[in-house]
KEVO-887241 format. One record per residue: residue in one letter; residue number from 1; x, y, z of N, C-alpha, C in turn. Coordinates in steps of 0.1 Angstrom, whole numbers, plus 5000, padded with zeros to 4 digits. Example, Ala and Ser with C-alpha at 12.3 -4.5 7.8 and 13.67 -1.06 7.14 Angstrom:
BEGIN
("A",1,(5132,4943,5078),(5123,4955,5078),(5132,4967,5078));
("S",2,(5128,4978,5071),(5137,4989,5071),(5129,5000,5079));
// end
This chain:
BEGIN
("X",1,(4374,3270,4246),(4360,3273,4248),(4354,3262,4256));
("X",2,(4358,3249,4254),(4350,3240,4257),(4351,3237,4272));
("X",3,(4367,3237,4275),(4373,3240,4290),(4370,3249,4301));
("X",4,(4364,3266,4294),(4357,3273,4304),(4344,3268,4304));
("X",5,(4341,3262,4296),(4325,3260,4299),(4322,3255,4307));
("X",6,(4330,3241,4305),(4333,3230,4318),(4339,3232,4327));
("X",7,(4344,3245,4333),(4351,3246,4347),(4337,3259,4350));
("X",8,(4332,3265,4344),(4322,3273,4347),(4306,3264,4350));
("X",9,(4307,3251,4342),(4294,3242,4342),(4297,3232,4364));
("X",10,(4311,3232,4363),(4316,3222,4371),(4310,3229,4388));
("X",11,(4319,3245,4384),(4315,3257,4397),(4300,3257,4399));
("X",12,(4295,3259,4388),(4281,3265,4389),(4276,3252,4397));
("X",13,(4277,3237,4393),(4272,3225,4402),(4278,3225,4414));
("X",14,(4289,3225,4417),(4296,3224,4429),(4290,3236,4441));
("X",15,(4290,3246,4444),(4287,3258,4450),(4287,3272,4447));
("X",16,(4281,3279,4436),(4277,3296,4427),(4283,3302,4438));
("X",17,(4277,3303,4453),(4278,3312,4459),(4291,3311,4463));
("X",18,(4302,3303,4469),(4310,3303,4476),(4322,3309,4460));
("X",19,(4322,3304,4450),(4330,3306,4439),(4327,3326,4440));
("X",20,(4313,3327,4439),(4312,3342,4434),(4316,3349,4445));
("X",21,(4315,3347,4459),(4320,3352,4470),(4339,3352,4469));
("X",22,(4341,3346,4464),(4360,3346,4462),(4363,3347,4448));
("X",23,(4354,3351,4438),(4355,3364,4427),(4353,3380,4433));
("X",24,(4346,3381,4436),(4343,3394,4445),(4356,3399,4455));
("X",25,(4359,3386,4462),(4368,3391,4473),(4381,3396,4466));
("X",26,(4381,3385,4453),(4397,3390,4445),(4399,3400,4438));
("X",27,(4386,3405,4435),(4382,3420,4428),(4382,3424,4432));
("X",28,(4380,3427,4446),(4383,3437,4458),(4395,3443,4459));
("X",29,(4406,3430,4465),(4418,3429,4467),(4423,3433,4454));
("X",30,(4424,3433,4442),(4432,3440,4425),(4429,3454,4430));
("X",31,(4413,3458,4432),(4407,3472,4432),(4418,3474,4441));
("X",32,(4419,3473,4453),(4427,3482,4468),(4439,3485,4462));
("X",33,(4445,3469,4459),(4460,3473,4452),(4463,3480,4443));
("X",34,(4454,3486,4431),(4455,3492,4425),(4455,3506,4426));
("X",35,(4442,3510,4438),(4439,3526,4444),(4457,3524,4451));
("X",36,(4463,3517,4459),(4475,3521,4467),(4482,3520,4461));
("X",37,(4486,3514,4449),(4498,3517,4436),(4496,3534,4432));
("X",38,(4480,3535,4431),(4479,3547,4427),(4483,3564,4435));
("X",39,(4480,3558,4454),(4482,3567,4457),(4496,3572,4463));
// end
């Protein structure tokens, strides 16, 4: 618990948007791969 807080406190100081921008992109890329596994 204490370790995400501190890599989520560290992100959040460092740059939110660039972190959340390559959460997004990697949720994209699981989503695609998963519709083409599926189809």
């Amino acid at each position: 618990i204490n370790f995400t807080f501190r890599l989520t406190l560290s992100r959040r100081l460092s740059s939110p948007t660039l972190s959340e921008i390559y959460i997004q992109y990697t949720n994209i890329k699981h989503t695609y791969r998963y519709v083409f596994l599926l189809c």
